[in-house]
C-alpha positions in Angstrom: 119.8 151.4 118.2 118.8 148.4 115.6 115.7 147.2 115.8 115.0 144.1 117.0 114.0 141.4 114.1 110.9 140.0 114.2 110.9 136.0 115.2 110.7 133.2 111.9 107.9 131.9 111.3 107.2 127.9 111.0 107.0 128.4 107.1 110.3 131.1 107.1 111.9 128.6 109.5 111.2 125.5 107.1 112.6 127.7 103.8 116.1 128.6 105.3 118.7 126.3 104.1 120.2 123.6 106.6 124.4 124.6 107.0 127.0 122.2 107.0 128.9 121.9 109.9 132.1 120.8 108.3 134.1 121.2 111.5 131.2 118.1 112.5 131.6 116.1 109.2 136.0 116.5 109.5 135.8 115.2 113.1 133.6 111.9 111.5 136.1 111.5 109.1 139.3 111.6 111.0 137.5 109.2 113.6 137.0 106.8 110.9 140.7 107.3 109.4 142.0 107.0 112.2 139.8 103.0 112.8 141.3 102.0 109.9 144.8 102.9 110.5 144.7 101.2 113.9 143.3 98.3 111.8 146.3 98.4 109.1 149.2 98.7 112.1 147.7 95.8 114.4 147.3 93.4 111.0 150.9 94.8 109.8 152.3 93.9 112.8 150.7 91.4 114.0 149.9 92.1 117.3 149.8 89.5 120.0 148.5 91.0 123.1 147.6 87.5 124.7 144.0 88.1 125.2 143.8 89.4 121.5 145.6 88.8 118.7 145.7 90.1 115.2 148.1 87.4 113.6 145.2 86.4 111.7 143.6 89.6 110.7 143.5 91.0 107.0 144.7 93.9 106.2 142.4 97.0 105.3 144.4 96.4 101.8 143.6 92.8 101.5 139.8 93.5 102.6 139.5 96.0 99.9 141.2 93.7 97.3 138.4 90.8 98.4 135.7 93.7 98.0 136.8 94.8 94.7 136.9 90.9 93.2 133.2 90.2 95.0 132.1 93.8 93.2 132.7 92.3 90.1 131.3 88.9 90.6 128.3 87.5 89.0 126.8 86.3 92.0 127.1 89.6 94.6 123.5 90.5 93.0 122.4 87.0 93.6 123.9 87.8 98.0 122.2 90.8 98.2 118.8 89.8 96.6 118.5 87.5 98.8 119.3 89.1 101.9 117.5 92.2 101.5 114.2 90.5 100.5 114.6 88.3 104.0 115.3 91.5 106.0 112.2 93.3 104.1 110.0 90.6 105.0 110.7 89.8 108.0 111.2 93.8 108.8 107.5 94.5 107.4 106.0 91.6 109.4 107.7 93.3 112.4 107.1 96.4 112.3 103.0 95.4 111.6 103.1 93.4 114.6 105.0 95.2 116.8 103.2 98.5 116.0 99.8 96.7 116.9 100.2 94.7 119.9 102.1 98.5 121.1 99.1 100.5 120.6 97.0 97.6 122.2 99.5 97.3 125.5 100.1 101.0 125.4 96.2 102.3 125.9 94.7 98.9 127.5 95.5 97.3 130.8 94.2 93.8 130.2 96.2 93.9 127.1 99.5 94.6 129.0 98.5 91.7 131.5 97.9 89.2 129.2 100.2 89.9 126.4 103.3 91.8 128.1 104.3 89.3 130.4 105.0 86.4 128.0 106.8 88.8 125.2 109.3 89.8 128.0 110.0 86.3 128.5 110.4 85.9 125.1 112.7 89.3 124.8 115.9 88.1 126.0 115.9 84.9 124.0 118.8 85.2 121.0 118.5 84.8 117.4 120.2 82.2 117.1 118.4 80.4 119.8 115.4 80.3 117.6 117.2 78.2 114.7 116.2 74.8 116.1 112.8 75.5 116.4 112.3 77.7 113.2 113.6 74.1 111.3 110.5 72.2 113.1 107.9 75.8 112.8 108.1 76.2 109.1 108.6 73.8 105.9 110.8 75.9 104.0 113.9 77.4 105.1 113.0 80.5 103.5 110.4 81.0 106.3 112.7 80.1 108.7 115.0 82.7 108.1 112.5 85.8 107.1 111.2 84.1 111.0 114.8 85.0 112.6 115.0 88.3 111.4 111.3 88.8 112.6 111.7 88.6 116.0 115.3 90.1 116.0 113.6 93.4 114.7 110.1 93.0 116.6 111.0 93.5 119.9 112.4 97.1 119.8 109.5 98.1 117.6 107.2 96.8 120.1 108.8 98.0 123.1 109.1 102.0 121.7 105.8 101.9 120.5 104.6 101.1 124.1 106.8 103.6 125.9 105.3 106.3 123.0 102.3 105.5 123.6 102.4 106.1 127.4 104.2 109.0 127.4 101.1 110.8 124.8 99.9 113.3 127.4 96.7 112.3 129.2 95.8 115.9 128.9 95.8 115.6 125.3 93.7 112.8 125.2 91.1 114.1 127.8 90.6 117.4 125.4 90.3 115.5 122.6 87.4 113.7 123.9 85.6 116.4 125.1 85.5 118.0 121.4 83.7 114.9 121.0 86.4 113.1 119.8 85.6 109.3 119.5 88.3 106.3 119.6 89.2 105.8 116.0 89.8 109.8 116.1 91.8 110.1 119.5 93.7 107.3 118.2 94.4 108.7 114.8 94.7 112.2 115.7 96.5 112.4 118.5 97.9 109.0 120.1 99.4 108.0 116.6 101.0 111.6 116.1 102.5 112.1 119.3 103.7 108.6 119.8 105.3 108.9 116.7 109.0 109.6 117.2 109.2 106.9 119.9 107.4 104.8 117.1 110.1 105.7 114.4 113.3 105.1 116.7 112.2 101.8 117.2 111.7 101.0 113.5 115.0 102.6 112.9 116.6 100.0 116.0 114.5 97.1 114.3 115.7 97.7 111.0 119.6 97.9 112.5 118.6 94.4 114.3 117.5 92.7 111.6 120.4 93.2 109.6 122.1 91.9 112.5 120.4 88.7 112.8 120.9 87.9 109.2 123.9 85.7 110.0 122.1 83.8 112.5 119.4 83.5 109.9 121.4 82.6 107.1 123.1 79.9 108.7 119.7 77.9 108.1 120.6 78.8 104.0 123.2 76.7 101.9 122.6 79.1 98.8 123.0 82.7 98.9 122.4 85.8 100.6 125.8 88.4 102.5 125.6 86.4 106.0 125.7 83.2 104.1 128.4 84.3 102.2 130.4 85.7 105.5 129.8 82.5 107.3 131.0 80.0 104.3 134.1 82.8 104.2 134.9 81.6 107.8 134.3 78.2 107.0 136.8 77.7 104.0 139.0 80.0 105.8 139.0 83.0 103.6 139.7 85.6 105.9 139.3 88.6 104.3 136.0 87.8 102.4 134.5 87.5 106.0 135.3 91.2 107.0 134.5 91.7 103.5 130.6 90.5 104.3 130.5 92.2 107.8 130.9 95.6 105.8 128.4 94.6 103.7 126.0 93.9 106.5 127.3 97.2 108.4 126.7 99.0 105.1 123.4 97.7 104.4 122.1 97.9 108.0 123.0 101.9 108.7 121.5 103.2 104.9 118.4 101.2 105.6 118.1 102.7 109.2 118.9 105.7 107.6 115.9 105.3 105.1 113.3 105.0 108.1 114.7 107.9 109.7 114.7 109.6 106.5 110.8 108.3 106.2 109.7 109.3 109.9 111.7 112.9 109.8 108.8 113.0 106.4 105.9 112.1 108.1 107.2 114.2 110.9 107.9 117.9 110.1 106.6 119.4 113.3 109.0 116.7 115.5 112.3 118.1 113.2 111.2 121.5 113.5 110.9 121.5 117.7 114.6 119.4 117.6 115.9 122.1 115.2 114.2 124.8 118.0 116.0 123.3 120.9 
């Protein structure tokens, strides 16, 4: 009879090498392929099904002949500068807010009377809502832009960080202070850590959210940035360039949600370990 091996240990566990799951990765792929060639037979054929037609659509080809011209333009760096220092700021701004006034709602009642009530109003209000009165808030439209992609990334970083913060075990809490655990420590040591992953999924969402309000911003801007660029594309009737700048967006938006997951996973070995456990 083998014996029985002993159990990993946390350091053992953290040494063995992650294995690809190519049967995963093949089924991502053909999913994808299989988007795109959908996409190439409606545009091909022009598909009129009454409620939606493709007689307009580019092609996948004609999309990747506008990509390949904009790649080699002078002024793509000028787009994406622009863009991504808007999302940045307005994403930093967020997620400084957002954590704050979460922490303060999550562990204080009088907080979450007074300051809950007129967020959620606030909540289901659009992006693009906001444009009027970001044109009368600030002087440039630089701040009204970086403004629009605020509160389009704020809210899910706000709302996770509550709902983190209120699922930290009171036990938790309870033992810390009777080690003699004051505030600043409880709230450092153990609210902070274990509100963490609801923390990082909602900087992950407000990332995502800002890219996705960077059209509505952008449509305050009559220079550069990718959602300017995709709404002009519409405007002078370049069809494919506008897919072209969605991409972009889609793109930009998953690798920077990407990089905060990247980021949290970091700060967060014992979370990754207990998903890689269960």
């Amino acid at each position: 009879m083998s014996a029985i091996a002993p159990p990993l240990t946390v350091a053992a566990r953290q040494r063995q090498p992650r294995r690809l799951d190519f049967g995963r990765l093949l089924l991502r792929l053909a999913s994808l392929a299989s988007c795109i060639l959908i996409w190439h037979w409606a545009s091909t054929m022009r598909w009129n099904l009454g409620i939606v037609t493709f007689q307009n659509v580019p092609s996948p080809s004609e999309v990747l002949s506008a990509a390949w011209a904009l790649l080699h333009a002078p002024v793509l760096v000028s787009h994406l500068t622009a863009s991504v220092s808007r999302v940045i700021s307005g994403f930093l701004t967020a997620a400084v807010v957002g954590v704050s006034l979460g922490l303060l709602i999550g562990r204080t009642r009088s907080a979450e009377d007074v300051l809950l009530p007129p967020l959620e109003m606030l909540r289901p209000i659009p992006a693009v809502a906001w444009i009027p009165l970001a044109i009368l808030m600030f002087p440039s439209s630089e701040m009204s832009m970086i403004f629009i992609t605020f509160t389009g990334a704020l809210f899910p970083i706000l709302l996770n960080t509550i709902h983190g913060v209120e699922a930290v075990d009171p036990r938790l809490i309870a033992s810390a202070r009777s080690l003699g655990g004051g505030h600043r420590a409880v709230l450092l040591e153990v609210i902070l850590p274990a509100a963490a992953p609801g923390i990082f999924t909602g900087l992950a969402i407000g990332m995502g959210t800002a890219w996705f309000c960077l059209v509505t911003a952008e449509m305050i801007s009559g220079q550069f940035g990718i959602g300017y660029y995709t709404w002009m594309s519409y405007t002078i009737q370049n069809y494919a360039d506008i897919i072209v700048g969605m991409l972009l967006i889609g793109v930009m938006g998953m690798a920077s949600s990407a990089l905060v997951k990247a980021i949290g996973n970091f700060l967060m070995p014992w979370y990754v370990l207990e998903r890689k456990k269960s």
